[in-house]
Every structure is written in structure tokens, then in C-alpha cells.
N, C-alpha and C positions, 0 to 999 in steps of 0.2 A: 546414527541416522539423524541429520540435519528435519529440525520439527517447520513446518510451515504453519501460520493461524491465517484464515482466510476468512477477512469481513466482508460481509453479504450488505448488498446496496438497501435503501428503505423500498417499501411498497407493496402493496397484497401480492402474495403469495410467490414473492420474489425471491425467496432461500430456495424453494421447491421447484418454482416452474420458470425460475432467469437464471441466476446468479449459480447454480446445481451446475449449468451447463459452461461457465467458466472454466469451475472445480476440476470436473469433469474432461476439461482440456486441458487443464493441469496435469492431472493422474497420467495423464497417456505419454503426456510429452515426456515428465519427468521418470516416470518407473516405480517399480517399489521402495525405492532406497529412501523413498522421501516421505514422514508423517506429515500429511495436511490432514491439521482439522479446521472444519466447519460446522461450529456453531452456529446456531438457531439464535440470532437476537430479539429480544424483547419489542413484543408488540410493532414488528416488523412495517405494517401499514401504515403506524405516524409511529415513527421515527423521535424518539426525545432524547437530548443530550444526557442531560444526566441519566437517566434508564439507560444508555448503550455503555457511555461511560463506565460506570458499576460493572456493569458484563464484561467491560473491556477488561479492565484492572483486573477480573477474576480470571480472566484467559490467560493475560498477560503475566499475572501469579504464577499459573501451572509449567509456563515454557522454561525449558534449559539455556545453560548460555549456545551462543549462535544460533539461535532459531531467527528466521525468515516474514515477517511481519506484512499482511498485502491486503490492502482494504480498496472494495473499488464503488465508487460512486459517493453516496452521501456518505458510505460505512469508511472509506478513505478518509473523508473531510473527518468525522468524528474520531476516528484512528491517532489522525496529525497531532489534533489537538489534546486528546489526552494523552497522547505523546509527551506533548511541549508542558503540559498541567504536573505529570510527575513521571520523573524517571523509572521505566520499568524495573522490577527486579532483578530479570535476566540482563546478560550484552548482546543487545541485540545483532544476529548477522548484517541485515538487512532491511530497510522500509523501502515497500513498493504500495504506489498510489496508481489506482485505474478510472480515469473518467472523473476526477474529483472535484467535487466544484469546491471554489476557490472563498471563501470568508472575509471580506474585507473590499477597500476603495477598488473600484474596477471589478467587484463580483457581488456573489449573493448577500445580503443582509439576512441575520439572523438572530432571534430574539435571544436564544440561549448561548451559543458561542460567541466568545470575545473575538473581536479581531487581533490578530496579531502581530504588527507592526514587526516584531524582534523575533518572527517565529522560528530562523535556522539556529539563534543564539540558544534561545532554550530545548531543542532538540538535543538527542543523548549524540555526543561530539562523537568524530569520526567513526561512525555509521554509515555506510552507502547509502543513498535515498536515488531511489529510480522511479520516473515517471511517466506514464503512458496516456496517451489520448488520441483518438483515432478524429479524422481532419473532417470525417461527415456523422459527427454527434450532434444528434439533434436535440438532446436532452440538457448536455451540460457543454453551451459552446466551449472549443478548442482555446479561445482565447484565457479560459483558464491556467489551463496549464505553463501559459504565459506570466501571467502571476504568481503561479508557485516557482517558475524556473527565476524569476525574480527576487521573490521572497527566499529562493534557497536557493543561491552562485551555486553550490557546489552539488547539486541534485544531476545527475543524467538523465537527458529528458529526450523520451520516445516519439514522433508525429508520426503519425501513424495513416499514411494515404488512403484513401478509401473506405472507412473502417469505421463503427458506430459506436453508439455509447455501452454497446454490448463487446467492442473489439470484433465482432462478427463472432464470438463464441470460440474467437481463438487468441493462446495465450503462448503462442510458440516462441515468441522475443523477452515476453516474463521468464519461462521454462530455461531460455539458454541464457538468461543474465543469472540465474541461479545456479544453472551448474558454472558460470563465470568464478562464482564466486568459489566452488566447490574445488576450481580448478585452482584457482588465484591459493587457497588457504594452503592445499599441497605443497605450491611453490613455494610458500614462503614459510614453513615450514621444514623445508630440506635446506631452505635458505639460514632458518635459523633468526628468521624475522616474523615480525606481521607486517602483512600489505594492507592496503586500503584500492579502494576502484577507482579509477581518476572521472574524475566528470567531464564529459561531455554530452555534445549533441548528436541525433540521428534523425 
């Protein structure tokens, strides 16, 4: 059973009464065959790097190799980075970013995150990285995403027409790049190899 860890975006009561209802479109699309968890991050309403970080590293502790990695919103932006800070324990399957605003020239300033100039270099190599942002996000312009698909050639990147900083509470193109992947590891497997996802655009 492939593990999924699902970071919850910053903001009052946004595990419970936002970010639940991602999850929650996860569960349905995917089936039982899939462990997602979601944790409750620290002090949710402000959001500090280093306090997520900590919780991250301890989540990131617990998972098996190819678990599924998908943070969306700020909890993405904090995800990437302490990504790029240290290699998780696990190999990772997969990192998926939702809605994530971008750290550096052309995006938000931040006191706590460094910008990171070299940020695909120090990600854990050949890792699929998929990225999603819906074209009527009012929260975290689209133009982000722009940034990350620059900052990382080789990320697959989702635009998403119509669609809010919530994806409209549907996560049905996250659900079938994960079973992609479920499908891809079989293959290659009878094949007697490992594959990788090729990057592209949608």
C-alpha cells in the first residue's frame, strides 16, 4: 500500500474546515489501496518555517520508501524547501505542489525561507515533481507556478482552467498522476527496470 503524507495550507481552521475537503477528494478518487495521512500542523493560523519544518522532518521520518509527498498552498512552499534543506530518509515516489506560492525574484519575500536560486539541484534526483495551479486563484496568482516550472525543467506542470486556490475541492488529475505512477512502477518492473515520469505540460 503506496503511503501518501498530505500538507495542509496555513490559516485558521484550515486542516478542518479547507484543506479536510481536498483530502477528502483524494480518498474517493483514489480508493482504499492508498494510506494518506494528514496531519495537523503546528499553530496552523501563522504558519512558521521552522515549526512546520520540525513536523515535516518527523512525518517525513515515519514514511516507507515510495510514498507520495503533496503539500498545497504555503504547506507546498514549506514542503519544497525542506525538501531541498535535507534529504528525506525515505525514496521518495513522488512530490506534488498545489497552489504554492513561489519564494524568490518574481514571487513572495520571506523572512524565514531562503530563496533558492539552485532549488531542482538540491532536490532528491530523479523524483517526479508534479505541479498544479488552477488559472482563477485568487490567493496565490498562477504566475507562480511559472516560477517553479522554471526553477524545476523537469517538474510536470498542471494549469488548471477555471479552478481556485482550493482546485474547487477537486483533486481528480493529482488521483490519476498517482495511480500513473502505480501503473508506470508495474511496467517497469515486468520490464526489469525503473522508470521515471517524463515532464511535461498540460
Amino acid at each position: 500500500m503506496r503511503q501518501i503524507l498530505f500538507i495542509q495550507g496555513g490559516g485558521e481552521d484550515v486542516h478542518d474546515r479547507w484543506d479536510d475537503q481536498l483530502v477528502a477528494s483524494l480518498r474517493r478518487e483514489l480508493g482504499p489501496s492508498y494510506e494518506i495521512r494528514y496531519p495537523v500542523m503546528p499553530n496552523e493560523a501563522d504558519p512558521r518555517y521552522a515549526n512546520w519544518k520540525l513536523a515535516l522532518q518527523r512525518e517525513l521520518a515515519s514514511l516507507a520508501d515510495g510514498a507520495v509527498v503533496i503539500g498545497h498552498s504555503v504547506g507546498g512552499t514549506i514542503l519544497i524547501h525542506t525538501l531541498a534543506e535535507r534529504k528525506p530518509p525515505a525514496s521518495l515516489g513522488a512530490i506534488f505542489l498545489i497552489a504554492a506560492p513561489f519564494i524568490g525574484a518574481g514571487g513572495w519575500e520571506s523572512d524565514e525561507i531562503e530563496p533558492r536560486p539552485d532549488l531542482v539541484d538540491r532536490l532528491p534526483r530523479d523524483v517526479p515533481i508534479f505541479l498544479y495551479h488552477g488559472h482563477d486563484d485568487q490567493t496565490v496568482p498562477i504566475a507562480h507556478v511559472e516560477l517553479y516550472a522554471r526553477a524545476v525543467p523537469r517538474a510536470r506542470v498542471h494549469r488548471l482552467a477555471g479552478r481556485d486556490h482550493q482546485l474547487d475541492n477537486r483533486l481528480s488529475e493529482v488521483a490519476t498522476d498517482i495511480r500513473q505512477l502505480d501503473r508506470s512502477s508495474t511496467v517497469d518492473v515486468t520490464r526489469g527496470s525503473v522508470g521515471r515520469t517524463p515532464s511535461h505540460s498540460s
